[in-house]
C-alpha positions in Angstrom: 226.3 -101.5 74.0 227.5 -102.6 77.4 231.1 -102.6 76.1 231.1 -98.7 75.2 229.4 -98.5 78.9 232.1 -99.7 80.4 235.5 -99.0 78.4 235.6 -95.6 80.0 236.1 -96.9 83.8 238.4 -99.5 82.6 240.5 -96.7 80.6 240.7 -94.2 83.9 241.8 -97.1 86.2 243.9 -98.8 83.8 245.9 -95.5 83.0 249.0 -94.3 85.5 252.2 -91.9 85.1 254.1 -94.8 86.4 254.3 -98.4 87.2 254.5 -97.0 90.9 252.1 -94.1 91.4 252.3 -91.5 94.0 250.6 -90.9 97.0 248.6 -88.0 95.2 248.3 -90.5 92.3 246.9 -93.2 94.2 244.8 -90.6 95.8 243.4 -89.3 92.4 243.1 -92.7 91.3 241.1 -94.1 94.5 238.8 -90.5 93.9 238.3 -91.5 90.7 237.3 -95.0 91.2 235.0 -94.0 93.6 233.6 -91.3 91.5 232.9 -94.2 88.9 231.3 -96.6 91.2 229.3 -94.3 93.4 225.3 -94.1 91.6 224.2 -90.6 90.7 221.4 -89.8 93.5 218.6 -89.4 90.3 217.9 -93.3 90.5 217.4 -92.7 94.4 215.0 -89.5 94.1 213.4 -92.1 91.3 212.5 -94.8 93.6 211.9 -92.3 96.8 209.1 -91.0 94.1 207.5 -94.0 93.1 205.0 -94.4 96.1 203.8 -91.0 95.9 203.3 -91.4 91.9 201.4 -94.7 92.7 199.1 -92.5 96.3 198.6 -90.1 93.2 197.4 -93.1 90.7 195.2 -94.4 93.3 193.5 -90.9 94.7 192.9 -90.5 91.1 191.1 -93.9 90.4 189.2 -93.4 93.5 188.0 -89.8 92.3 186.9 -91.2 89.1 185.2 -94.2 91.3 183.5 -91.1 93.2 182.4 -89.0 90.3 180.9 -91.6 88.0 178.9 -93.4 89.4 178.5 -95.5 86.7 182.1 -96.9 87.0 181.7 -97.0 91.1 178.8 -99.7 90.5 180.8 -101.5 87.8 183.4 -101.9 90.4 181.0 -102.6 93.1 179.8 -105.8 91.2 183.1 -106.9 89.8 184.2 -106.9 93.5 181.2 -108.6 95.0 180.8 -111.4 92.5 185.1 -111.7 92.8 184.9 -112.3 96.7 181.3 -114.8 95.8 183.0 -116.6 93.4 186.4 -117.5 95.7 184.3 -118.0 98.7 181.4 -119.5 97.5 179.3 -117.1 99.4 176.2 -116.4 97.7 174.0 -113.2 98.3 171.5 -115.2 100.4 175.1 -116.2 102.5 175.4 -112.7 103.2 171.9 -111.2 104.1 171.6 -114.4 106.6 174.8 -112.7 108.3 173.3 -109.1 108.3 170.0 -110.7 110.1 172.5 -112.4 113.0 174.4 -109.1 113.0 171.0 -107.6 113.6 170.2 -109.8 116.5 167.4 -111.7 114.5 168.7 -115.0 113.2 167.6 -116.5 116.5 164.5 -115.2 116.7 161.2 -117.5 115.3 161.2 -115.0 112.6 164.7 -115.5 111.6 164.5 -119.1 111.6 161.7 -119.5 109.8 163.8 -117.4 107.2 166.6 -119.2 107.5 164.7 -122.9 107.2 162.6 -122.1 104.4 165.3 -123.1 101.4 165.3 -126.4 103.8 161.4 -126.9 103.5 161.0 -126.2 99.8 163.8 -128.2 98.4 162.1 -131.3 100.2 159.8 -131.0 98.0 161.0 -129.0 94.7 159.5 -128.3 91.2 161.6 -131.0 89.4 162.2 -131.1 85.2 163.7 -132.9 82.9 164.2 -130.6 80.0 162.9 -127.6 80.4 160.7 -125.6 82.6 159.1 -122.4 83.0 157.2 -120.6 85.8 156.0 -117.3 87.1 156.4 -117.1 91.1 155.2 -114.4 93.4 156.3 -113.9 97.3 153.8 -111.7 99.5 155.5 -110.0 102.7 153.2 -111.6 104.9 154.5 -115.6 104.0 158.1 -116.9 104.9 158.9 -118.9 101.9 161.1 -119.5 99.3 160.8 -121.7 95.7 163.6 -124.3 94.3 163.9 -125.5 90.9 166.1 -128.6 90.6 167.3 -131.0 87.8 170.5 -133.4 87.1 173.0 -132.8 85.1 175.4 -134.6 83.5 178.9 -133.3 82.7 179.3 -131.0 79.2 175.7 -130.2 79.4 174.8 -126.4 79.1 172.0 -125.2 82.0 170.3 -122.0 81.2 168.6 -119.8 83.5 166.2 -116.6 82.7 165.0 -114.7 85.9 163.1 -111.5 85.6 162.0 -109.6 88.6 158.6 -107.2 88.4 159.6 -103.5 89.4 158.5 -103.3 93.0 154.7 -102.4 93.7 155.5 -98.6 95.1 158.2 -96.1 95.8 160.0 -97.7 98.9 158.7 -101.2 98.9 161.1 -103.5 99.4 161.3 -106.6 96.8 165.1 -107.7 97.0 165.2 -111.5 95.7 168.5 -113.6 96.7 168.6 -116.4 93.4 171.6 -118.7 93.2 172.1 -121.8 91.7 173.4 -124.8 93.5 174.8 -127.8 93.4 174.7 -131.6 95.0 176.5 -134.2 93.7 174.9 -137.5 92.8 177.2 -139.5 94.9 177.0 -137.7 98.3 175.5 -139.5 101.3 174.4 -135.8 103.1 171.0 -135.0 101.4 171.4 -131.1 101.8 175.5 -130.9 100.6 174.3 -128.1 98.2 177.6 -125.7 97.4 177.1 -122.5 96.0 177.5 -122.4 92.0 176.7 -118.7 90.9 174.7 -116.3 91.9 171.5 -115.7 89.3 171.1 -111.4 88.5 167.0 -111.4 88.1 167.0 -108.7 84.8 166.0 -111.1 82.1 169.2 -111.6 80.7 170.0 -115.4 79.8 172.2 -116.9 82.1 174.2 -120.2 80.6 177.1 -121.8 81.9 178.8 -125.6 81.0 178.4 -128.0 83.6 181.7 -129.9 84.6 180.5 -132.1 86.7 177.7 -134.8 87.0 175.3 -134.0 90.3 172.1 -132.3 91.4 171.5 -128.5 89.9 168.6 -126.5 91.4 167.8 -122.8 91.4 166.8 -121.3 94.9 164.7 -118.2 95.0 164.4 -116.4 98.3 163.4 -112.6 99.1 164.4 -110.9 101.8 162.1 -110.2 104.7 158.4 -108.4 104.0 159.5 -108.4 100.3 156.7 -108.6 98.0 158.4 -110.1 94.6 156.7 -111.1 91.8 159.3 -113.2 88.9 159.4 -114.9 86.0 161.7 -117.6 85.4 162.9 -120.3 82.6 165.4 -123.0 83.1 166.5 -125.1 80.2 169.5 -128.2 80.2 170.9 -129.3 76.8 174.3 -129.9 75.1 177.0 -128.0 74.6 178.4 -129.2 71.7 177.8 -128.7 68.4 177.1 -132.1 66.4 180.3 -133.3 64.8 178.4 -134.9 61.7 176.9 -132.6 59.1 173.2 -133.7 59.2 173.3 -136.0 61.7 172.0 -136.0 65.5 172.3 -137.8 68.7 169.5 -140.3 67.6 172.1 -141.6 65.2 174.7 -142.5 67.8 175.5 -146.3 67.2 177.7 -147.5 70.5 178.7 -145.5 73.5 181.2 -144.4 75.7 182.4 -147.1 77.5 181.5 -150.3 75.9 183.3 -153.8 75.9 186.3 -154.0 73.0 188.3 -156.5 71.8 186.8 -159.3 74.3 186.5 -156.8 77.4 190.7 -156.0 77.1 189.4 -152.0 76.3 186.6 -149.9 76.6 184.9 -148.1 74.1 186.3 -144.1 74.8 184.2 -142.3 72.5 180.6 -142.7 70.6 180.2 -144.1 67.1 178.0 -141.6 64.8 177.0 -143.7 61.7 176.9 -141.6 58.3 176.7 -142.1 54.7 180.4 -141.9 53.4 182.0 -138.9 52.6 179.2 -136.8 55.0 181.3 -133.9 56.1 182.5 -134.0 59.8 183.1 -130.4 61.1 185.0 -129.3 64.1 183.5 -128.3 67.0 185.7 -125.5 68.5 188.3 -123.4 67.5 191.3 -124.9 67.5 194.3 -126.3 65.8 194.2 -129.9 64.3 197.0 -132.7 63.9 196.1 -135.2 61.3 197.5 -139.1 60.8 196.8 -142.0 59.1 197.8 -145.2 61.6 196.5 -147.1 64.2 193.2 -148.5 64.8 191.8 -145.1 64.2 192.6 -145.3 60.8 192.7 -141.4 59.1 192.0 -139.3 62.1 192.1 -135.8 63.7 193.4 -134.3 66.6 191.5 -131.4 67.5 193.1 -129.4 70.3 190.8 -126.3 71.7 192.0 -123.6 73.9 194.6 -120.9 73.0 197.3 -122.2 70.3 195.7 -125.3 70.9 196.9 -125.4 74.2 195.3 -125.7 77.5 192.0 -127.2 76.6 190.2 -130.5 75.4 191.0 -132.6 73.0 188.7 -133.9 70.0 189.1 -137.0 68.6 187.8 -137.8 65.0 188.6 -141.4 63.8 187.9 -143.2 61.0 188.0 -140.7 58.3 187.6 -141.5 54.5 190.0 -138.3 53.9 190.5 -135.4 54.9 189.7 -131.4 54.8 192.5 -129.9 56.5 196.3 -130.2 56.8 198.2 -130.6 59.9 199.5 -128.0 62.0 196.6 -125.9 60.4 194.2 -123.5 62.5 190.3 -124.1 62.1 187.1 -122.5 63.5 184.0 -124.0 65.2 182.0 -125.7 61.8 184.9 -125.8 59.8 185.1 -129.1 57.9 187.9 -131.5 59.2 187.1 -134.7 56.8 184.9 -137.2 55.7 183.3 -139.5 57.0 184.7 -143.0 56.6 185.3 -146.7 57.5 189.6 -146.9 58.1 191.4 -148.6 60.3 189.8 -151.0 62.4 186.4 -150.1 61.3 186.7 -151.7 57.6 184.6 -154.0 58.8 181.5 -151.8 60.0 179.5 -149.7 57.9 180.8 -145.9 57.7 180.8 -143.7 60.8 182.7 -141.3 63.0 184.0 -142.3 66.0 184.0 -139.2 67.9 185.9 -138.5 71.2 186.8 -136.2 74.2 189.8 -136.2 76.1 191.3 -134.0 79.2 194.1 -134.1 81.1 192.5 -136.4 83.4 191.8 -138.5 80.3 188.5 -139.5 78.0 185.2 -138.0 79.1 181.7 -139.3 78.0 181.2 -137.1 74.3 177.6 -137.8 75.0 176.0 -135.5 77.2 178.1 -132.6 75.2 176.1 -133.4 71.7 172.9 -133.5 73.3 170.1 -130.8 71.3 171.0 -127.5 72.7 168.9 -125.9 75.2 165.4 -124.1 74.4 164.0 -121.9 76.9 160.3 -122.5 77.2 157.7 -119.7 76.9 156.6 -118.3 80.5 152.3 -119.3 81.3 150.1 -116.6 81.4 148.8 -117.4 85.0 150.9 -116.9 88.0 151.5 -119.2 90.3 
């Protein structure tokens, strides 16, 4: 195509009534060539158009914003949780600026306000497992309620906040809820970084930890609010269990243990099964097989998109297998069977099951713990 493009400049310029034109000649020659390369002026009128097509684009997306009010607060939230989540300014973050804006962060009022996430999270409602509660703030008391836990990383935390419609028309119940975090290691008690914020309309809230630390969920209303809540919080893994039938109760040696003398650590858990128990993947993925090494018959199970871009999962071990390599599987699909190759003939039959990143093996435990169960709210309110 470009070759018929351009053989009719080359033809007009190449073309003469003699080997030594004219003046006229070389004047309609030079007219021509510069007819040839001088652009049309469309393109120009194109590009001179393109901001007003794209000031037309925008007063139309703003019109719609204006008119549907439904979008408008769509956009309102994507916007607000955008600017939250690449900050790491919470709600809380920015009613605390409206009250200095206002002249009243100094005040006694204001600090009581802004010390009372301070007061309760020296003395929190701690858990383990799980926990549920039903809170109420009166507009006469400056408080607020924290829920903390530790987490380890590839646990799932779960979160259900429900907010009571306010008392009357006009009163003002507006509750800030975030969830923070502290990690284990730090030497500053109150290094608590914003996570997510928590939306207080029931709807279960779950997200994968991806770090070990402190977790706790911070409840404060604004000012003279009067807020009554209910909320559950539940920590578990995120994982499902590799070995059909089995559980973590049946893990046999963990992540990090002496091999070989001390020369290696253990980078995986050992799940002990009868032979030939189905092991089943535990994402979507696609799979690599092989047969060597001290893993004996084993799986590569790469998550993410084409298998690219996210962890790695490790099944070693195998009797034989389910699936060929190169092959595409989904979360419960059966890889194999359990088994006792390579340099587990010894030991009785299990899986040896493990995680890698790209900054290398990660502790598969905390991932395969039982999921997380949201406990029933009391009766009684607190």
């Amino acid at each position: 195509m470009q070759s018929d493009q351009t053989r009719p400049e080359t033809d007009t310029t190449a073309e003469t009534d003699s080997d030594r034109p004219t003046p006229d000649s070389e004047a309609v020659s030079a007219a021509q060539s510069n007819t040839a390369s001088t652009p049309t002026p469309e393109p120009a009128r194109r590009r001179r158009s393109r901001p007003w097509l794209l000031a037309c684009l925008l007063a139309a997306l703003i019109a719609l914003l204006v008119y549907r009010p439904a979008w408008r607060a769509d956009a309102a939230v994507w916007a607000r949780t955008t600017a939250m989540d690449t900050f790491h300014i919470s709600p809380r973050d920015i009613y605390a600026a409206r009250l200095r804006i206002a002249g009243i962060e100094d005040s006694a009022l204001g600090q009581r306000w802004r010390n009372a996430v301070a007061r309760a999270g020296a003395d929190p409602g701690r858990f383990t497992t799980r926990y549920a509660t039903r809170g109420t703030f009166v507009p006469d008391t400056i408080e607020a309620h924290v829920y903390q836990t530790t987490l380890e990383r590839g646990e799932r935390f779960q979160v259900r906040l429900q907010r009571d419609a306010p008392a009357c028309a006009g009163c003002r119940n507006a509750l800030y809820a975030d969830i923070e975090r502290r990690d284990t290691d730090s030497d500053d008690s109150n290094a608590w970084a914003h996570v997510s914020g928590l939306p207080a309309n029931g709807e279960i809230q779950s997200f994968v930890t991806d770090r070990d630390g402190d977790y706790r969920v911070v409840l404060q209303p604004e000012l003279a609010a009067a807020v009554r809540y209910d909320v559950a919080m539940a920590r578990g893994g995120s994982l499902s269990f590799p070995v059909k039938g089995a559980a973590a109760r049946d893990i046999g040696s963990g992540f990090g243990a002496p091999r070989d003398g001390g020369s290696r650590r253990h980078h995986g858990v050992d799940i002990f099964a009868a032979r030939g128990t189905p092991v089943t993947a535990v994402a979507d993925g696609r799979v690599r097989t092989g047969t060597g090494g001290i893993g004996g018959n084993h799986v590569w199970l790469s998550s993410g998109m084409l298998g690219i871009g996210g962890a790695r999962y490790y099944y070693a071990h195998l009797d034989s297998f389910n699936v060929e390599s190169g092959a595409s599987v989904s979360k419960g699909d059966v890889l194999g069977y359990v088994g006792n190759t390579g340099n587990a003939r010894t030991t009785p039959p299990h899986l040896h099951f493990g995680i890698y990143t790209s900054f290398g093996p990660v502790d598969p435990a905390p991932f395969l713990r039982p999921p997380a169960q949201l406990a029933a709210v009391p009766s009684s309110r607190r």
